[in-house]
C-alpha positions in Angstrom: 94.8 167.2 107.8 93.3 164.2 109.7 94.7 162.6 112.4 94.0 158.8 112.5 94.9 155.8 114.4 95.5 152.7 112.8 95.9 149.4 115.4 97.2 146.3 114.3 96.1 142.9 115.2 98.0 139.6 116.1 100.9 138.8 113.6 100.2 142.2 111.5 101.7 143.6 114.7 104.9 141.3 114.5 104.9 142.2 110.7 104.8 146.0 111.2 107.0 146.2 114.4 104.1 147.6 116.0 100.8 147.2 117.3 100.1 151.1 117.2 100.2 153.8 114.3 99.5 157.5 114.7 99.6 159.2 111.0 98.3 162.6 109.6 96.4 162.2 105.8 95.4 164.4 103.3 91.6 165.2 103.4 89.6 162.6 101.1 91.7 160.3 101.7 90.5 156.7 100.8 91.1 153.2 102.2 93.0 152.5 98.9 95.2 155.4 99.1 95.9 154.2 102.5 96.8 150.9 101.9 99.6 152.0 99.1 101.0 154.0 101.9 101.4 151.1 104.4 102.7 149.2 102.1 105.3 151.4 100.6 106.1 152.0 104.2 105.8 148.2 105.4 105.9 146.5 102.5 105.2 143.1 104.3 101.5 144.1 104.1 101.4 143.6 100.7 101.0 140.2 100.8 98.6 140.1 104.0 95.9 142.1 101.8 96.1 140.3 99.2 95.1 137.5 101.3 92.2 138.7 102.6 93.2 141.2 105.4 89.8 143.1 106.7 90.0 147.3 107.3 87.0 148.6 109.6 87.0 151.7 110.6 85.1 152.3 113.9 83.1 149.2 113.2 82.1 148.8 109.9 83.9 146.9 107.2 85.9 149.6 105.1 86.6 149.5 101.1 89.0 150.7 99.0 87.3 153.7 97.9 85.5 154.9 101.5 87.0 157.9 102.5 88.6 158.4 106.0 87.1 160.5 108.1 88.8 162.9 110.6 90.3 160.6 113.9 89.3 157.8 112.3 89.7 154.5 114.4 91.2 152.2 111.7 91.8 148.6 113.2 93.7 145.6 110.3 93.1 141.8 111.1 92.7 138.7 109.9 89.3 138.0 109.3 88.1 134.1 111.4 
């Protein structure tokens, strides 16, 4: 399974508790899949990415169906 870390940015770390996150995922994961598991486990996010909150992993903009690679650097923000 891979290990990723996701870091979150300004208030998304004030809405999670955390600025930090560690997780283990299922091989093939996708950005979509990933996003149903934040919010089920932080369900304030729900409303943050449905208001436009950005996903990159490394550097590049993710989408819902891009799958996560292994120790993946996943970053959520606010786009300016």
């Amino acid at each position: 399974m891979p290990n990723i870390t996701i870091t979150f940015f300004a208030a998304l770390s004030d809405l999670t508790g955390t600025s930090r996150l560690n997780l283990e995922i299922p091989d093939g994961t996708t950005i979509g899949e990933l996003k149903q598991r934040l919010i089920e486990t932080y369900p304030e996010l729900e409303d943050a990415f449905r208001h436009g909150l950005e996903i990159v992993i490394g550097d590049t903009i993710a989408h819902d169906d891009d799958v996560i690679p292994q120790n993946a650097r996943i970053a959520l923000f606010y786009p300016k």
